[in-house]
C-alpha positions as CSV (number, residue, x, y, z in Angstrom):
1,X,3.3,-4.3,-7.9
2,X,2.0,-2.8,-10.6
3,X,4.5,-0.9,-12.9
4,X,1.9,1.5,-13.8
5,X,0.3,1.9,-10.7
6,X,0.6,5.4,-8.4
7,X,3.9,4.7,-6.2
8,X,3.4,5.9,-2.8
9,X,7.0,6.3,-0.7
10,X,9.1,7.6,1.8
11,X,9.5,11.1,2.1
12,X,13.5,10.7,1.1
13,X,12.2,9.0,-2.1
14,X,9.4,11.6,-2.8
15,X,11.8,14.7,-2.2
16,X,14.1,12.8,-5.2
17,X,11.7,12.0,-7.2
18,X,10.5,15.6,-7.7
19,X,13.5,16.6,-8.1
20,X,14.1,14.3,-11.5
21,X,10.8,15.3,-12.6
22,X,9.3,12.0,-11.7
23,X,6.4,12.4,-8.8
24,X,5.8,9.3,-7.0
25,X,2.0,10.0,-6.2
26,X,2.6,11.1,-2.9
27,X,4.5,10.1,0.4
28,X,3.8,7.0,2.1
29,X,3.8,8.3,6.1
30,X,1.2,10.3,5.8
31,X,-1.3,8.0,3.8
32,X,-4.0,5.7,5.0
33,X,-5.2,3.2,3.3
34,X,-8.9,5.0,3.2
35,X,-7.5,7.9,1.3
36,X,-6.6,5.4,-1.4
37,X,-10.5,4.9,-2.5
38,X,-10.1,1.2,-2.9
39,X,-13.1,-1.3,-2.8
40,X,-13.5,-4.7,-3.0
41,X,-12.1,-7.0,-5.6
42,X,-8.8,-4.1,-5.6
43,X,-5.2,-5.1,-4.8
44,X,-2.5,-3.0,-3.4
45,X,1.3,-3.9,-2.9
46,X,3.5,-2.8,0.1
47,X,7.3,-3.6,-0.5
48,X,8.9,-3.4,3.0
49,X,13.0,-3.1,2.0
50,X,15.3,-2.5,4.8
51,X,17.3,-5.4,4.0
52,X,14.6,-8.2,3.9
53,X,13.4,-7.4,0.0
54,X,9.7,-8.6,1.4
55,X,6.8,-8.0,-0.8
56,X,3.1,-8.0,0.4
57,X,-0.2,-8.2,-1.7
58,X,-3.3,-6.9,0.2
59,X,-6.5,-7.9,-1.6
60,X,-9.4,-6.2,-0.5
61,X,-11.8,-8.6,-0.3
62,X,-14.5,-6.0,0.9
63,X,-15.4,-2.4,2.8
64,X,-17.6,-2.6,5.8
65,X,-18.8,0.8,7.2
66,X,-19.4,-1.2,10.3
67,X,-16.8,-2.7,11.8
68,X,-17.3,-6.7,12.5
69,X,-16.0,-7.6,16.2
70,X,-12.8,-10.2,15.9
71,X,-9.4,-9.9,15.8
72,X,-7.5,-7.3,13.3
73,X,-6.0,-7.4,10.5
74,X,-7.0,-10.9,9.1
75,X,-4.3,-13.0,7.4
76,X,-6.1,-15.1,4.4
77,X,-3.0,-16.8,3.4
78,X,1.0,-17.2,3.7
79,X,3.3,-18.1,1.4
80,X,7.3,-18.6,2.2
C-alpha cells in the first residue's frame, strides 16, 4: 500500500506495464512470499480486485526456519 513500494501483478498488468515503460517489479503468479526477503517488523499489501476492492495488510511479525505445529496462516486481527 505503499506508493513507492515494488508493485508485484498479474501477468496482463506486467505485459502493459512494460509496454508504457513502467515495470511493475515483477509478476505476481509466479512469486512467493520467500522471494520477497522480508523479515520481521516488514509489511506487505495484497489488493484482491475482482469486484470486491478488498485490501489486505500482512505484517510479518517474525521468520521461523522451523516451522511451529498449529494451524496455518494465523489471523491476528479483522476489521470490517
Amino acid at each position: 500500500m505503499d506508493p513507492e513500494g515494488p508493485p508485484y501483478v498479474l501477468p496482463g498488468a506486467y505485459q502493459l506495464s512494460v509496454e508504457e515503460g513502467k515495470s511493475a517489479a515483477g509478476r505476481g503468479d509466479p512469486t512467493t512470499i520467500d522471494s520477497l526477503g522480508l523479515k520481521g517488523g516488514d509489511r506487505l499489501g495484497c489488493w484482491f480486485d475482482f469486484g470486491e476492492d478488498w485490501w489486505h495488510q500482512i505484517n510479518v511479525e517474525a521468520i521461523n526456519e522451523k516451522v511451529p505445529r498449529g494451524k496455518y496462516p494465523w489471523v491476528t486481527k479483522r476489521v470490517g
